[in-house]
C-alpha positions as CSV (number, residue, x, y, z in Angstrom):
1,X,15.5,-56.6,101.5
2,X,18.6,-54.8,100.1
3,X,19.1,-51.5,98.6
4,X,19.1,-52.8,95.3
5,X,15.9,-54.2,95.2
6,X,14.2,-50.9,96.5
7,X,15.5,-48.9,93.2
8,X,14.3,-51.6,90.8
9,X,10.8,-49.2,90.0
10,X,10.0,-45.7,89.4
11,X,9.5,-43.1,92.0
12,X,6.1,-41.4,92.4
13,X,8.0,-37.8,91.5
14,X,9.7,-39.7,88.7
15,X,5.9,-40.6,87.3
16,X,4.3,-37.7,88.2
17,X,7.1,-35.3,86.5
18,X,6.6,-38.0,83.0
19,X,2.8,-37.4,83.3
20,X,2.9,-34.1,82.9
21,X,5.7,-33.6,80.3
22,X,3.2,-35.8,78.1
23,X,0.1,-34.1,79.4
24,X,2.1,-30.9,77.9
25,X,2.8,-32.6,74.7
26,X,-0.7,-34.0,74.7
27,X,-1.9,-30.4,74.8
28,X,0.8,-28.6,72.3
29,X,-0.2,-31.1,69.7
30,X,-4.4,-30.8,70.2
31,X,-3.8,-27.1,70.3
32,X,-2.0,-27.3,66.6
33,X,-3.9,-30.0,65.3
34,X,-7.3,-27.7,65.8
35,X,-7.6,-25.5,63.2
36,X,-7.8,-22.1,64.1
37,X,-10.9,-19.8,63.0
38,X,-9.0,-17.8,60.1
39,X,-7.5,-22.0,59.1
40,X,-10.8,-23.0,58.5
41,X,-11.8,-19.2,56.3
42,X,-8.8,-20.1,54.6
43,X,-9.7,-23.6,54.2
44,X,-13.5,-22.9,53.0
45,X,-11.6,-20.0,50.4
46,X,-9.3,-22.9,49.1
47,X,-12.6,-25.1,47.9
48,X,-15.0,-22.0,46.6
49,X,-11.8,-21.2,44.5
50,X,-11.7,-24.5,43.0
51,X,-15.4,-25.1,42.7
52,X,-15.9,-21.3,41.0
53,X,-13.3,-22.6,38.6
54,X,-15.1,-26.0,38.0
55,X,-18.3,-24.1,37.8
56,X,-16.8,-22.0,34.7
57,X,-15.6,-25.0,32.8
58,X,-19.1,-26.6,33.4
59,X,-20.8,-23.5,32.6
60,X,-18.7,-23.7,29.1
61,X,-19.4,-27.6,28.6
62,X,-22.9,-27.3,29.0
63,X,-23.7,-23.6,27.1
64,X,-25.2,-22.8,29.7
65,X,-25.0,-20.3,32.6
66,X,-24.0,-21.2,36.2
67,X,-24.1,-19.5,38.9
68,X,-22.3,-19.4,42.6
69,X,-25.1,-17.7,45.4
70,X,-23.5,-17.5,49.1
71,X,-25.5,-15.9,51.6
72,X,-24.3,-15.7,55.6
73,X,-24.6,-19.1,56.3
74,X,-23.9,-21.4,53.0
75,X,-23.2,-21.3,49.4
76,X,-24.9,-23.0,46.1
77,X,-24.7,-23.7,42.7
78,X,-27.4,-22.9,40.3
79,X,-28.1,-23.5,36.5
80,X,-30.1,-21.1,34.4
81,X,-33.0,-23.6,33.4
82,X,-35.7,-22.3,30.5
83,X,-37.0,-19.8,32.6
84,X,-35.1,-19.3,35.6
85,X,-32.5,-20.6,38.0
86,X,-32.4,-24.0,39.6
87,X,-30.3,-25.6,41.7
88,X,-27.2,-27.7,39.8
89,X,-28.1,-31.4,41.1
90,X,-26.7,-33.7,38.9
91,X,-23.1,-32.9,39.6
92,X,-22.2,-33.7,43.2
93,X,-18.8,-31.8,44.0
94,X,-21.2,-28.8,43.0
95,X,-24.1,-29.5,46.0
96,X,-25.0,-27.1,48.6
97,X,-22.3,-26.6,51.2
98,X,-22.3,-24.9,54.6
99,X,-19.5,-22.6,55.6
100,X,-17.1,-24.0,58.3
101,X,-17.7,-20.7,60.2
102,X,-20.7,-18.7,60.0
103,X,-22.0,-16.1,59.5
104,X,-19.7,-15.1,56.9
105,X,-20.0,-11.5,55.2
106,X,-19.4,-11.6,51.9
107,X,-17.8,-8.3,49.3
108,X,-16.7,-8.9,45.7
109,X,-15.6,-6.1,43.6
110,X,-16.6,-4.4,41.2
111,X,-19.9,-4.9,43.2
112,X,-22.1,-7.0,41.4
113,X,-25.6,-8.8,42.2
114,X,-25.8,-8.5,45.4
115,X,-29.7,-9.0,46.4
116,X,-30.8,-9.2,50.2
117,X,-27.6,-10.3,51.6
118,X,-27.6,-13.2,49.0
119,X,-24.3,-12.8,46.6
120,X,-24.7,-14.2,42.8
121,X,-21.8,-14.7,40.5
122,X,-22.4,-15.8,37.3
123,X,-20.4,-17.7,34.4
124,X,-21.3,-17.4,30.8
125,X,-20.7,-19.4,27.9
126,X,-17.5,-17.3,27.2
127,X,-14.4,-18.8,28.6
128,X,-13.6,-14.6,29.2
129,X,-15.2,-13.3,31.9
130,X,-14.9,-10.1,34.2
131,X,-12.2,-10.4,36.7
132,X,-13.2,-10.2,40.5
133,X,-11.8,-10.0,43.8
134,X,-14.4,-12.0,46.4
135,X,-14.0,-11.0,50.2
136,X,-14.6,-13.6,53.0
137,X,-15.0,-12.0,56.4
138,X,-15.6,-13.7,59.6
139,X,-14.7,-11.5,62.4
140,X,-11.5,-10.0,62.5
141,X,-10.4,-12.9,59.8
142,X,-10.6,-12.2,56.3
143,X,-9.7,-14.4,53.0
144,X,-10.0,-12.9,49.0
145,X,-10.4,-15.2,46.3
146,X,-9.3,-13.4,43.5
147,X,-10.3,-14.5,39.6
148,X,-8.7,-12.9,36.7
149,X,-11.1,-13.6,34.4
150,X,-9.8,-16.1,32.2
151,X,-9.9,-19.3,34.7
152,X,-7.6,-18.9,37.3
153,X,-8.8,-18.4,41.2
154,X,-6.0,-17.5,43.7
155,X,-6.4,-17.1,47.3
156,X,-5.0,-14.6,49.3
């Protein structure tokens, strides 16, 4: 055997210094592929905002009202029937959801129905309504979805 043919292959150091350079990379990328807790706040703000502002045009197609409820845990959509509220069912994007983090606390100002822990926002008919500012807090992590009243929802 010549000394060529012993530094055909890899060392053991050689392979053990590759396997953990790509057990680092492994772990950089998992670590920033993961959302973090306020991603996912920010994420769950993102689609309220754009279901609120679907719920406002639908709330204007239909002549009727429409409601948004959140409590701690999850969030709804609800259409003022003959008598009372019932759950929207007929339009899918607008079903039940649970928050990605929970339990959330929920503020909107100017403070309206808020009954039991359960927040209520409703849309009219109008395509004015009262503009709001609607606080998401989980932890130390907090996300505003703010509405100006005439259709647009931006998240901050």
């Amino acid at each position: 055997m010549t000394i060529s043919d012993r530094q055909r292959g890899f060392t053991l150091l050689e392979l053990l210094v590759v396997l953990v350079i790509v057990g680092i990379m492994l772990g950089v990328v998992s670590f920033n592929a993961l959302p973090n807790g306020r991603q996912r706040l920010q994420n769950d703000a993102q689609r309220i905002a754009l279901l609120l502002q679907l719920a406002r045009e639908e709330a204007i197609v239909r002549n009727r009202p429409i409601a948004f409820e959140a409590g701690p845990n999850s969030y709804r959509f609800l259409v003022h029937g003959d008598q009372s509220w019932e759950p929207l069912s007929d339009v899918e994007m607008l079903r039940q959801r649970e928050f990605a983090l929970s339990p959330v606390q929920l503020f909107i100002e100017p403070a309206l129905n808020i009954n039991e822990g359960i927040l209520r926002i409703s849309f009219g008919r109008e395509p004015v309504d009262k503009p709001f500012a609607l606080s998401l807090v989980v932890g130390q992590d907090k996300v505003v979805i703010r509405a100006d009243g005439v259709g647009h929802f931006v998240v901050e």
